[in-house]
N, CA, C and O atoms as a GROMACS GRO file, in nm:
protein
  568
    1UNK      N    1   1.220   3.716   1.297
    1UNK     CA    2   1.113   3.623   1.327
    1UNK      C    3   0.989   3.662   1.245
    1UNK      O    4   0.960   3.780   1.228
    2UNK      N    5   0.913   3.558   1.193
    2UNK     CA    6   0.780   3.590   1.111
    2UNK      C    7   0.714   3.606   1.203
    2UNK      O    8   0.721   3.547   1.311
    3UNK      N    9   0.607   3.731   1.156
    3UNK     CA   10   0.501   3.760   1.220
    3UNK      C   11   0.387   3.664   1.240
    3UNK      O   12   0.371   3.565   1.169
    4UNK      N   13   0.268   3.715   1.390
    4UNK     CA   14   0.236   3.622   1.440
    4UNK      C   15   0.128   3.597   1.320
    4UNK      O   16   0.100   3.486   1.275
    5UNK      N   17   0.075   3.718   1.278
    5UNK     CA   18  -0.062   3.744   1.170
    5UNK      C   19  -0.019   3.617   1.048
    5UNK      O   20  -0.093   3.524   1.016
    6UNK      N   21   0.116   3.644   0.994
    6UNK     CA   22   0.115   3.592   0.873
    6UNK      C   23   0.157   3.412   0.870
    6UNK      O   24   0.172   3.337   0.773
    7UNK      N   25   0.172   3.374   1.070
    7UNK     CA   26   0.177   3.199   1.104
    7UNK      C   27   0.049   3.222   1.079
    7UNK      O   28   0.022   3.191   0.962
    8UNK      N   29  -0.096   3.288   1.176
    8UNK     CA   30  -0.176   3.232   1.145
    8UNK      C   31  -0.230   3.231   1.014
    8UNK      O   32  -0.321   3.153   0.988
    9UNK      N   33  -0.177   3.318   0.916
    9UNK     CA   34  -0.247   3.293   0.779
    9UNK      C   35  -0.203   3.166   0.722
    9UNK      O   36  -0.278   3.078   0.681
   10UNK      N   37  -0.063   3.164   0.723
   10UNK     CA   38  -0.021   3.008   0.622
   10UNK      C   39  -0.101   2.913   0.740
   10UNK      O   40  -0.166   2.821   0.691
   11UNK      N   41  -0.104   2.924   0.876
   11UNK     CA   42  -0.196   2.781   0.925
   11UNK      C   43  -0.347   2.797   0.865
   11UNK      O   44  -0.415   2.696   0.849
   12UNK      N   45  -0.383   2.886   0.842
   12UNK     CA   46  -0.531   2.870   0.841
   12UNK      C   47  -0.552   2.787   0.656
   12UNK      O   48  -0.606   2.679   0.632
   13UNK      N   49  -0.494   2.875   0.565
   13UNK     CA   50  -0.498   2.864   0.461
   13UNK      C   51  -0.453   2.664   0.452
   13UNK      O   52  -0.534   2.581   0.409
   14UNK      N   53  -0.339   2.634   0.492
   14UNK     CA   54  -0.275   2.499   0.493
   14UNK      C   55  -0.434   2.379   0.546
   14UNK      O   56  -0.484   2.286   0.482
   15UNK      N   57  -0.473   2.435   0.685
   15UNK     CA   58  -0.543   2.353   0.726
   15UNK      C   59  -0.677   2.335   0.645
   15UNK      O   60  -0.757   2.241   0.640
   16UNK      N   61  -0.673   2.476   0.574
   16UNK     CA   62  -0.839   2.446   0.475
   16UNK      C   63  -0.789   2.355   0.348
   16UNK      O   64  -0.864   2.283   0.282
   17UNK      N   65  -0.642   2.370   0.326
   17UNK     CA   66  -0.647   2.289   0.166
   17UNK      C   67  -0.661   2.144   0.203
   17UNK      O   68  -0.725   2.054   0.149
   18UNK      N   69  -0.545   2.144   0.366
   18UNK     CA   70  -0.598   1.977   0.378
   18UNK      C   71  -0.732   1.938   0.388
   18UNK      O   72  -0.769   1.850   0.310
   19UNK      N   73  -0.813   1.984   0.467
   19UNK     CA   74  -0.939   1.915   0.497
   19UNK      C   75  -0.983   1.897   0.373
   19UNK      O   76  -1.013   1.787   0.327
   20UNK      N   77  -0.991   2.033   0.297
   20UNK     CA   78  -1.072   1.996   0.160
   20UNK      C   79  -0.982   1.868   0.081
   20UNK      O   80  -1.045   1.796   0.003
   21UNK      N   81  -0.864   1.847   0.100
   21UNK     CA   82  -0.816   1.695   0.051
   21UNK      C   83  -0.866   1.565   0.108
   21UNK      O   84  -0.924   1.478   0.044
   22UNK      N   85  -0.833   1.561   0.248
   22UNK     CA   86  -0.948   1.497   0.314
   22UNK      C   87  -1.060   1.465   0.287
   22UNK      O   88  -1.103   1.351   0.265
   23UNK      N   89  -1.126   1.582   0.289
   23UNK     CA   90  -1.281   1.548   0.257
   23UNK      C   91  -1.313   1.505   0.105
   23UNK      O   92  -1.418   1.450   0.069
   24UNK      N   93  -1.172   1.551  -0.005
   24UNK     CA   94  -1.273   1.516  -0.105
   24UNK      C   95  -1.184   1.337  -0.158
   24UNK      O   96  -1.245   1.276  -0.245
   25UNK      N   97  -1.076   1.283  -0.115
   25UNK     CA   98  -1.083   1.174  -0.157
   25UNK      C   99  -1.024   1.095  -0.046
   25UNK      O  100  -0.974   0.994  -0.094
   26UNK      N  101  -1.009   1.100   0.082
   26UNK     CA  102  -1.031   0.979   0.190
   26UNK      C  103  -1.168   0.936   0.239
   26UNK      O  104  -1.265   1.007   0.266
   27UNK      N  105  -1.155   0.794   0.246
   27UNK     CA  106  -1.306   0.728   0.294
   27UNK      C  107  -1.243   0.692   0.450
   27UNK      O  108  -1.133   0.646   0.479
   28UNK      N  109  -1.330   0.724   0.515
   28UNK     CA  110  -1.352   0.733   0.665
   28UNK      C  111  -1.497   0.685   0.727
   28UNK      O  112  -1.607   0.737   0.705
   29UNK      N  113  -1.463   0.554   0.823
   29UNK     CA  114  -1.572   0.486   0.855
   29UNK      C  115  -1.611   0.568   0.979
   29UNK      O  116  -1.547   0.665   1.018
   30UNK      N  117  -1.742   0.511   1.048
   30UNK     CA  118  -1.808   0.580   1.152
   30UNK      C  119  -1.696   0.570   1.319
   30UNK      O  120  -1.675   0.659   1.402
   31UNK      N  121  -1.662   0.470   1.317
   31UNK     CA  122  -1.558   0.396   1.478
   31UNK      C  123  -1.388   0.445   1.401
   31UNK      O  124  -1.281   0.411   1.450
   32UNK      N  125  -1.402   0.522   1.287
   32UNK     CA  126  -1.217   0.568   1.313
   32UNK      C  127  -1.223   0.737   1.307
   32UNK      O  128  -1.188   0.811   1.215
   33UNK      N  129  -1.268   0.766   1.414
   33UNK     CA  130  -1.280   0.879   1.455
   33UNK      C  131  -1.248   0.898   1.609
   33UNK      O  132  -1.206   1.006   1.649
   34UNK      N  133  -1.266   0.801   1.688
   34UNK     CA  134  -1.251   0.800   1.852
   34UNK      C  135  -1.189   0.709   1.913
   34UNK      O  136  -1.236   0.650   2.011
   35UNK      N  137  -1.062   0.683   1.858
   35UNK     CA  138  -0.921   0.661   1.877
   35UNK      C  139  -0.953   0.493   1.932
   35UNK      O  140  -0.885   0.433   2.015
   36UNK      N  141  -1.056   0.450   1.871
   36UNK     CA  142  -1.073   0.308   1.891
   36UNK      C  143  -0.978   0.231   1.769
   36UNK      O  144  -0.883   0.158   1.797
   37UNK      N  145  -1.026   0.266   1.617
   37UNK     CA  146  -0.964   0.243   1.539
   37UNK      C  147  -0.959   0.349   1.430
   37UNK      O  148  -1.014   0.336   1.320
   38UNK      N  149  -0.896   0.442   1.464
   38UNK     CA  150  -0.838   0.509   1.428
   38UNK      C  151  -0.770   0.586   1.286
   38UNK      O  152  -0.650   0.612   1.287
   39UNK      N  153  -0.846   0.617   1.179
   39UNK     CA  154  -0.796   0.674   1.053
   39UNK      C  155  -0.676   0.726   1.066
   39UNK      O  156  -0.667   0.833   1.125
   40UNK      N  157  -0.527   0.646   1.000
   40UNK     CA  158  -0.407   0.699   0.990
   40UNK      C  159  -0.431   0.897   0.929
   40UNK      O  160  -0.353   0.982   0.970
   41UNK      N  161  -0.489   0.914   0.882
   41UNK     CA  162  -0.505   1.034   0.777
   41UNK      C  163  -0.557   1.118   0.896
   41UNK      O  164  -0.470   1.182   0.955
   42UNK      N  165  -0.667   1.126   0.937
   42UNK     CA  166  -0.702   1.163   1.054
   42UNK      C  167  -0.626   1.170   1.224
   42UNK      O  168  -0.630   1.251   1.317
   43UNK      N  169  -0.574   1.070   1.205
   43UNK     CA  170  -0.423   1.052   1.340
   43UNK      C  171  -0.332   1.174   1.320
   43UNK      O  172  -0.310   1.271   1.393
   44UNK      N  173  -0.279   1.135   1.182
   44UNK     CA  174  -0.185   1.223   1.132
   44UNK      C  175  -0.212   1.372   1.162
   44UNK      O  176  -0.133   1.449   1.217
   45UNK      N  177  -0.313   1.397   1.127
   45UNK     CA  178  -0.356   1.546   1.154
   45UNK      C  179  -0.358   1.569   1.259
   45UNK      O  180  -0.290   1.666   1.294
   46UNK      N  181  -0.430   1.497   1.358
   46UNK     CA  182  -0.444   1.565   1.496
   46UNK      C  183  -0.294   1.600   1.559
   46UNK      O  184  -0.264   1.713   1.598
   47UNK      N  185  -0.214   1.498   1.561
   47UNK     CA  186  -0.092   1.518   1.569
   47UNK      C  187   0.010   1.605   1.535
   47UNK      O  188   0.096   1.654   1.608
   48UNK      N  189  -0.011   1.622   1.405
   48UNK     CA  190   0.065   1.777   1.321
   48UNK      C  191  -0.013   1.852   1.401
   48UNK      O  192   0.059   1.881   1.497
   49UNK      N  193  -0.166   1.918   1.422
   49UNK     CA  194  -0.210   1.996   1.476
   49UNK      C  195  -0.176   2.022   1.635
   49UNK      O  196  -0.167   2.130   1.695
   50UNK      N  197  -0.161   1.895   1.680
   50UNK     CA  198  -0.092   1.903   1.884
   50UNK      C  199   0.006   1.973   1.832
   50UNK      O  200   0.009   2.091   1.866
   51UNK      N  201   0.097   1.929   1.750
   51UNK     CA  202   0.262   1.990   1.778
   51UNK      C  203   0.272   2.147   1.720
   51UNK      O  204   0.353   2.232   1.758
   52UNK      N  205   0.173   2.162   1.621
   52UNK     CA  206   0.240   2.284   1.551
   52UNK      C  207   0.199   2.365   1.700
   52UNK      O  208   0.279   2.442   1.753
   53UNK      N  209   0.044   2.333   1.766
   53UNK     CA  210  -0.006   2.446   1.847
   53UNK      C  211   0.163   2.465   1.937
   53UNK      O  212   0.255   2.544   1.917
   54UNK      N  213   0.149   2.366   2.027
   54UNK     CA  214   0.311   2.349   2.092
   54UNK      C  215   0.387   2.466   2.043
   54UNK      O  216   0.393   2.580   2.091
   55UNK      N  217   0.445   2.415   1.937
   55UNK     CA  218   0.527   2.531   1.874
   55UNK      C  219   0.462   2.681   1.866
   55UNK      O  220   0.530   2.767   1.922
   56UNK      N  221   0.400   2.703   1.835
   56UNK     CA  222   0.309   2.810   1.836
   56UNK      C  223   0.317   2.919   2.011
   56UNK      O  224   0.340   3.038   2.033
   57UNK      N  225   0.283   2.790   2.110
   57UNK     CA  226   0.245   2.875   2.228
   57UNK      C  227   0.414   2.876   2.226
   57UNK      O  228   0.436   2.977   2.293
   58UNK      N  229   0.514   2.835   2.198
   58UNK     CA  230   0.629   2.846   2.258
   58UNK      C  231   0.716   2.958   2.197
   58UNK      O  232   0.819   2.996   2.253
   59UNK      N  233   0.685   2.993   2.115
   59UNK     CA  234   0.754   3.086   2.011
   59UNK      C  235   0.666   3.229   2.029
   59UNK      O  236   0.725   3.336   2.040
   60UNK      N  237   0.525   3.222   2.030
   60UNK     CA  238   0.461   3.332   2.046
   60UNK      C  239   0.397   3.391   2.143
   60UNK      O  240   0.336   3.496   2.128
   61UNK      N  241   0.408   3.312   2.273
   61UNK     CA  242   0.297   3.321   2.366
   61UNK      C  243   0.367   3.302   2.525
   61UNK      O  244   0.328   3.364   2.624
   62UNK      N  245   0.484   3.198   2.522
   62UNK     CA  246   0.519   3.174   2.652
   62UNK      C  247   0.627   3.114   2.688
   62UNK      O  248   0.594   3.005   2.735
   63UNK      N  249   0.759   3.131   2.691
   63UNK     CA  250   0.893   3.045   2.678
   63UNK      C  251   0.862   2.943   2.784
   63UNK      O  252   0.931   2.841   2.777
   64UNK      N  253   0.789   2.947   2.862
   64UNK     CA  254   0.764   2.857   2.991
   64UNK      C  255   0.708   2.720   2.950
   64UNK      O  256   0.588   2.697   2.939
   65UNK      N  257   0.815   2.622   2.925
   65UNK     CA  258   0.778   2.512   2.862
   65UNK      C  259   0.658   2.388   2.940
   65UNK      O  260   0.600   2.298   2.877
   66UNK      N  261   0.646   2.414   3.077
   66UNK     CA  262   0.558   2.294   3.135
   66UNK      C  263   0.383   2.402   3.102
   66UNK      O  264   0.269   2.372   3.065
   67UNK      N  265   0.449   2.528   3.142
   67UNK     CA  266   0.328   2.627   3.141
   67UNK      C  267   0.282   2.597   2.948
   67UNK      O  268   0.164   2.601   2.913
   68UNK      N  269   0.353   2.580   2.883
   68UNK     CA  270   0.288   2.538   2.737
   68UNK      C  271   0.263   2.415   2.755
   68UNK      O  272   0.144   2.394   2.732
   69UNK      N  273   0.316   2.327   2.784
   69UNK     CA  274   0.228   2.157   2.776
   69UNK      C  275   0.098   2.154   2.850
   69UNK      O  276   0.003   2.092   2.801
   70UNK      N  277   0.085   2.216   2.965
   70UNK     CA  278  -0.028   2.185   3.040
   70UNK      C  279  -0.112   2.280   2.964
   70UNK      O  280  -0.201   2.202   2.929
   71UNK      N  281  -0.147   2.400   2.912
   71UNK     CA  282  -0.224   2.455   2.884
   71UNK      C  283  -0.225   2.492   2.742
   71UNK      O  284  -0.267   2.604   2.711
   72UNK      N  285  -0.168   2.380   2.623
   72UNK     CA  286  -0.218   2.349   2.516
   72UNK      C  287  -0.253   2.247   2.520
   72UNK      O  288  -0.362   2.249   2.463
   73UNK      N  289  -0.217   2.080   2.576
   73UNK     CA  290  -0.320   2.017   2.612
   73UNK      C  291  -0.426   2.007   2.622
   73UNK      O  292  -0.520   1.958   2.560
   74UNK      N  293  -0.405   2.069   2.722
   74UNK     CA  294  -0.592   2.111   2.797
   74UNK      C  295  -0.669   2.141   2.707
   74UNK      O  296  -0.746   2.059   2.655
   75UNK      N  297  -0.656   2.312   2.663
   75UNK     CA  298  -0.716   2.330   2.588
   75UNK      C  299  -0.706   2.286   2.400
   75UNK      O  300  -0.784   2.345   2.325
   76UNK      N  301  -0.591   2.165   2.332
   76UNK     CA  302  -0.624   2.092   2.249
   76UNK      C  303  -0.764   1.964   2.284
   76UNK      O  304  -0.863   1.942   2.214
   77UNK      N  305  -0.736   1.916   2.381
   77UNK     CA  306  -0.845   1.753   2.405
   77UNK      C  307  -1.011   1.857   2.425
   77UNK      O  308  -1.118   1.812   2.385
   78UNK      N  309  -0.996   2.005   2.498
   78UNK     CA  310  -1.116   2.026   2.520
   78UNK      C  311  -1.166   2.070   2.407
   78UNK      O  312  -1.277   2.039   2.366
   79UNK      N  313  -1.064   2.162   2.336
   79UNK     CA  314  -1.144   2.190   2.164
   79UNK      C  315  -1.192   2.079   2.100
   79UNK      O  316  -1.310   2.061   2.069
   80UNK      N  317  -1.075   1.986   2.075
   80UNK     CA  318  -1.136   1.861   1.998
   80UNK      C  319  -1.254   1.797   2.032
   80UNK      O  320  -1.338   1.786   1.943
   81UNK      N  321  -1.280   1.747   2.157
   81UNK     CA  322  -1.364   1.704   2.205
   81UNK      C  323  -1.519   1.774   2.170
   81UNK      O  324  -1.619   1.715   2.130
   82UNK      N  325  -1.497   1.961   2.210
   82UNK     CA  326  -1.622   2.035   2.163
   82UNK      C  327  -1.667   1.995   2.004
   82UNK      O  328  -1.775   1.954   1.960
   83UNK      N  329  -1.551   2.021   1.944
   83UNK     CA  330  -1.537   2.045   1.771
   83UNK      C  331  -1.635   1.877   1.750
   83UNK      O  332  -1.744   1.857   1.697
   84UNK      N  333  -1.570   1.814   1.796
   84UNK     CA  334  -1.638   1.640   1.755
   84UNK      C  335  -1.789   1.659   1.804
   84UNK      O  336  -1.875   1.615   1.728
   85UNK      N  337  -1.827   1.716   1.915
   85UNK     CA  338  -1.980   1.748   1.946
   85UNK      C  339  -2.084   1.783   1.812
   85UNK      O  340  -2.185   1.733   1.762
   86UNK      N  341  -1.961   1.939   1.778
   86UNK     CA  342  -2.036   2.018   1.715
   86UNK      C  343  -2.058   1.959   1.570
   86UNK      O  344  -2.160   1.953   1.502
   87UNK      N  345  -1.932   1.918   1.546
   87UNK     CA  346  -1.917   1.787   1.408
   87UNK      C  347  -2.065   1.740   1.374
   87UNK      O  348  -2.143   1.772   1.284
   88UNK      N  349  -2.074   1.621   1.521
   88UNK     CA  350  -2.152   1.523   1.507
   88UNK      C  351  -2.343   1.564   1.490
   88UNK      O  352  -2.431   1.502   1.430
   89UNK      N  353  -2.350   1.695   1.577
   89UNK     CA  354  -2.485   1.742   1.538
   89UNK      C  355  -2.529   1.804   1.394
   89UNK      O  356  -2.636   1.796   1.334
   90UNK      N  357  -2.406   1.869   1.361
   90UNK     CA  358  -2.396   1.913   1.213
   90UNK      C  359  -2.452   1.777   1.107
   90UNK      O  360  -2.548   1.776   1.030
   91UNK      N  361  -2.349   1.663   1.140
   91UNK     CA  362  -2.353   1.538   1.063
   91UNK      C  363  -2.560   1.489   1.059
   91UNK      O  364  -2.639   1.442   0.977
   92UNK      N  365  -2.564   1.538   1.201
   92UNK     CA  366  -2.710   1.430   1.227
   92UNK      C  367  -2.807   1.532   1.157
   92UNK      O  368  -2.907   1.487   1.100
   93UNK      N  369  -2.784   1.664   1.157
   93UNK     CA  370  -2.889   1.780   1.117
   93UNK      C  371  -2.878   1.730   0.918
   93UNK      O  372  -2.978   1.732   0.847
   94UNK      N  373  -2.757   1.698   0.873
   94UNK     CA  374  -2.736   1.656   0.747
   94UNK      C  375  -2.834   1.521   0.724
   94UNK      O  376  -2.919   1.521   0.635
   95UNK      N  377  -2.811   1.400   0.818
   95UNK     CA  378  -2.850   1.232   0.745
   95UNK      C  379  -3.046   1.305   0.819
   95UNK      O  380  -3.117   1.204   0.820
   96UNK      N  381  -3.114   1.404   0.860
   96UNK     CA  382  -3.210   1.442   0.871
   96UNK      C  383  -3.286   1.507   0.761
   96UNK      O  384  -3.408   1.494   0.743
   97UNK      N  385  -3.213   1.571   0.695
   97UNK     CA  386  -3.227   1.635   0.554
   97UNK      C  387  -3.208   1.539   0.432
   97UNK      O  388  -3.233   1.579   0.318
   98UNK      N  389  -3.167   1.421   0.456
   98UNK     CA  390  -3.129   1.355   0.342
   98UNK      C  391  -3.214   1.249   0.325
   98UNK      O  392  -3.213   1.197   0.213
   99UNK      N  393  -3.312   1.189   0.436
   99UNK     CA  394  -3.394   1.083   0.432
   99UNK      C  395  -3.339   0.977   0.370
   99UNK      O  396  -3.422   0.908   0.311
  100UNK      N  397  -3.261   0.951   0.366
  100UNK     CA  398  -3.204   0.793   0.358
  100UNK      C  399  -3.205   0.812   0.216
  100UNK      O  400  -3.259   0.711   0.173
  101UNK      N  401  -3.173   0.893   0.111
  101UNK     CA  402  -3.167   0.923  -0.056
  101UNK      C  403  -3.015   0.882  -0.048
  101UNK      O  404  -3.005   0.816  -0.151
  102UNK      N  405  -2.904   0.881   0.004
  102UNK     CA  406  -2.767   0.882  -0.026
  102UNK      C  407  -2.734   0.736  -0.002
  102UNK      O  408  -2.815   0.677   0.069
  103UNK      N  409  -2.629   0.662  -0.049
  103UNK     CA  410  -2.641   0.532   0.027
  103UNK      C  411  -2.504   0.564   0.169
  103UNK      O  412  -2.416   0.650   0.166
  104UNK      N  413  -2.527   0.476   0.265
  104UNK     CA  414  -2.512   0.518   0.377
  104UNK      C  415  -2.316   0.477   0.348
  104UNK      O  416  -2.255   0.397   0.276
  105UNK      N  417  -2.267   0.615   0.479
  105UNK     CA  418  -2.121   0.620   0.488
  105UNK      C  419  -2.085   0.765   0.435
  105UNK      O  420  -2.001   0.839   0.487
  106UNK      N  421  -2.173   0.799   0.309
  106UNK     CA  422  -2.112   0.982   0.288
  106UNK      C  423  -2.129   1.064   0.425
  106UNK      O  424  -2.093   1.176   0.389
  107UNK      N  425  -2.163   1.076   0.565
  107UNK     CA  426  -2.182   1.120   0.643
  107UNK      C  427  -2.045   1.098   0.737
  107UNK      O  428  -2.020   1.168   0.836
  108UNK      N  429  -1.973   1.007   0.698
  108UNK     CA  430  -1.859   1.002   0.823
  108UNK      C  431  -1.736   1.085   0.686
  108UNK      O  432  -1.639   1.013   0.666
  109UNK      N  433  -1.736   1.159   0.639
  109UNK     CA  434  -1.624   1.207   0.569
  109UNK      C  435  -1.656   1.342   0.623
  109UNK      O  436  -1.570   1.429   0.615
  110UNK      N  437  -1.777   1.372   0.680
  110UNK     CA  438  -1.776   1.534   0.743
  110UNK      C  439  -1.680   1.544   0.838
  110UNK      O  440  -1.625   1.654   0.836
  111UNK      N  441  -1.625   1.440   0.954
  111UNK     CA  442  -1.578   1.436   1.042
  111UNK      C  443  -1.422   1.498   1.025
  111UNK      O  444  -1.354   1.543   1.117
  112UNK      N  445  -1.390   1.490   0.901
  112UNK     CA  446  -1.284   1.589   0.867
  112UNK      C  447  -1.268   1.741   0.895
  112UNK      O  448  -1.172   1.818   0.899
  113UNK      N  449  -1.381   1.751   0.909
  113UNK     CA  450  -1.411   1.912   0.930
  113UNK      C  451  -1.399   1.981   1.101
  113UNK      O  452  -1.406   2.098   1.140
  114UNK      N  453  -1.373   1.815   1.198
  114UNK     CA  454  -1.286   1.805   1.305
  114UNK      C  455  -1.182   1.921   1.320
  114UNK      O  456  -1.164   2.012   1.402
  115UNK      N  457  -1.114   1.872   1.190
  115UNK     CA  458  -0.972   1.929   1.218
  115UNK      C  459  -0.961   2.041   1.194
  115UNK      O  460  -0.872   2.100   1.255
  116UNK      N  461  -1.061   2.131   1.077
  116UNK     CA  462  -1.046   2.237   1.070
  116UNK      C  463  -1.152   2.338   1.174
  116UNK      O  464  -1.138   2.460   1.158
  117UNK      N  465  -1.204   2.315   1.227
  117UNK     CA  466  -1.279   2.399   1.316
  117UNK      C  467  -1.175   2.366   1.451
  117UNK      O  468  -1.151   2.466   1.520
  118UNK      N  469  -1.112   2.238   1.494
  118UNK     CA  470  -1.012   2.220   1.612
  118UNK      C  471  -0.924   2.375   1.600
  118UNK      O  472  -0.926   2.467   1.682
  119UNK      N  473  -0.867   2.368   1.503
  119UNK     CA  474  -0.731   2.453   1.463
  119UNK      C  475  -0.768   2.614   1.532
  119UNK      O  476  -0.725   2.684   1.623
  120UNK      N  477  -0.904   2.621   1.400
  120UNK     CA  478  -0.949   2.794   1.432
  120UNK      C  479  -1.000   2.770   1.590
  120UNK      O  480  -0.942   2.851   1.663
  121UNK      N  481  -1.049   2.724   1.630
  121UNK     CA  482  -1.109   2.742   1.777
  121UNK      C  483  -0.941   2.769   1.860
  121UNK      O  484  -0.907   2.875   1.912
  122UNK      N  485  -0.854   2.640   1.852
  122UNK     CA  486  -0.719   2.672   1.932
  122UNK      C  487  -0.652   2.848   1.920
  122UNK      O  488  -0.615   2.924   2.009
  123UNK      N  489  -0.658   2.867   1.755
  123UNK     CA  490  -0.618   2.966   1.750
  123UNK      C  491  -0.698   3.088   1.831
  123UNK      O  492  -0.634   3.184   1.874
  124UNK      N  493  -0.801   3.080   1.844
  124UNK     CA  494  -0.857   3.182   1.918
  124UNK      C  495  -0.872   3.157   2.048
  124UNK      O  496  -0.871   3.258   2.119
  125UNK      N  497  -0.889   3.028   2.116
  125UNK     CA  498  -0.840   3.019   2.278
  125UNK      C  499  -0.735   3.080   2.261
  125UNK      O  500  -0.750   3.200   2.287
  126UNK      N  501  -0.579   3.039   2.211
  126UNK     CA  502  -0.475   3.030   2.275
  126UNK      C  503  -0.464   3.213   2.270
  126UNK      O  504  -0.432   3.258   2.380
  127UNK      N  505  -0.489   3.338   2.141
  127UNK     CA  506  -0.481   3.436   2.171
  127UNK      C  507  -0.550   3.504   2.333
  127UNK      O  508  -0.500   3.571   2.423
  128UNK      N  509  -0.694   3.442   2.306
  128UNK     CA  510  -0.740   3.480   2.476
  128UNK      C  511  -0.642   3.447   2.595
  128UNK      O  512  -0.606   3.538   2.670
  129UNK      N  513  -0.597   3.317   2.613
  129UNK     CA  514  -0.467   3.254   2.670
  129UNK      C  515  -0.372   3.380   2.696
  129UNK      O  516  -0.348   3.421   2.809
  130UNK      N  517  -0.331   3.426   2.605
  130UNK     CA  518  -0.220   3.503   2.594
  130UNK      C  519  -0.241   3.637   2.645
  130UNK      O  520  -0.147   3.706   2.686
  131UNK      N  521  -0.373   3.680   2.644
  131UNK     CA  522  -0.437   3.807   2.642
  131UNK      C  523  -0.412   3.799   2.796
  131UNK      O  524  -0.349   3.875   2.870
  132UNK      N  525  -0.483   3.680   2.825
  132UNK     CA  526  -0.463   3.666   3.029
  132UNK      C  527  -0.319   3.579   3.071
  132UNK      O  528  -0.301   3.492   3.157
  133UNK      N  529  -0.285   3.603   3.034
  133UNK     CA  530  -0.149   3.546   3.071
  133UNK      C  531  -0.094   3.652   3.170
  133UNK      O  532  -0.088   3.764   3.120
  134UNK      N  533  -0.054   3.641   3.293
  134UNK     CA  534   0.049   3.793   3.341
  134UNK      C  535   0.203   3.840   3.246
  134UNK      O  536   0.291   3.790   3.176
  135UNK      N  537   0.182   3.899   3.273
  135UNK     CA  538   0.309   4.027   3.216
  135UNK      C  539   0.475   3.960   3.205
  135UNK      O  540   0.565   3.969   3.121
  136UNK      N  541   0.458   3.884   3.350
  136UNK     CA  542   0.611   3.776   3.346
  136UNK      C  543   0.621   3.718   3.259
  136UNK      O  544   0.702   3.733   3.168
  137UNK      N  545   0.501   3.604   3.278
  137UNK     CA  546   0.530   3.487   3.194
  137UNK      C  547   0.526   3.481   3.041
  137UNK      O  548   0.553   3.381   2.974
  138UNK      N  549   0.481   3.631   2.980
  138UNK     CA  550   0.472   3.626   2.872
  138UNK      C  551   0.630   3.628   2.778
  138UNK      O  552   0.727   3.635   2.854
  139UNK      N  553   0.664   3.621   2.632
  139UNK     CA  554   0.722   3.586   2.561
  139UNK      C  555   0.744   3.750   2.556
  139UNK      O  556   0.660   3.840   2.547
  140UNK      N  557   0.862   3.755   2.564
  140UNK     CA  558   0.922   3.903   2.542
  140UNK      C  559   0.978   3.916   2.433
  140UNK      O  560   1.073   3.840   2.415
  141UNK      N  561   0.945   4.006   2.329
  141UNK     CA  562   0.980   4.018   2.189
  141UNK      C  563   1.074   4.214   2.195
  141UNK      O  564   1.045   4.325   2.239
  142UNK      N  565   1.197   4.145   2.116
  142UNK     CA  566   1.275   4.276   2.076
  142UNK      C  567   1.258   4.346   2.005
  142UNK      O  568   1.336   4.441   1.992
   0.00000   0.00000   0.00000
């Protein structure tokens, strides 16, 4: 089995080349970010990102399959949700600095940066996760 260090390196490394693809040639409007209407490119990701975590708590963290749905869930919608907060003040501290010099819309392509702060935040809940997990339920390695 690959080590846990060298999943999170190929995830971390993978998730920075996408965003930076993302960010440097998809256009992304302000309303397809909050699942009203929705950026396929952006869908896509969140999705690869639900499942890989999935895989992740199940292989490294907890064979207990309802005990992984309920508590990567959780803590996927609550990261995302923070990450889109933190996104959006970032975004407003940016169109504050820019005084209306750019023409308007370069500000919703930050929102890509969603996905890569989602990822690293999961990755570091889910180790805490694991850290408090009891002794049973954890993933017993040979």
């Amino acid at each position: 089995m690959i080590s846990k260090r060298k999943i999170i390196t190929i995830d971390i490394i993978l998730i920075t080349l996408w965003t930076y693809i993302l960010f440097s040639y998809i256009t992304i409007y302000k309303t397809e970010s909050w699942l009203l209407d929705i950026n396929p490119y952006y869908k896509a990701t969140l999705i690869v990102l639900y499942a890989s975590a999935l895989l992740y708590v199940q292989f490294y963290i907890t064979p207990q399959k309802m005990l992984n749905l309920v508590i990567t869930t959780f803590l996927f919608f609550v990261t995302w949700h923070f990450t889109s907060l933190i996104v959006d003040a970032y975004v407003g501290h940016l169109v504050k600095l820019d005084n209306q010099y750019t023409p308007l819309g370069w500000e919703f392509k930050y929102r890509f940066l969603d996905m890569f702060i989602t990822n690293i935040a999961m990755l570091l809940l889910l180790e805490i996760f694991s850290r408090l997990l009891p002794e049973q339920w954890r993933r017993k390695f040979s």
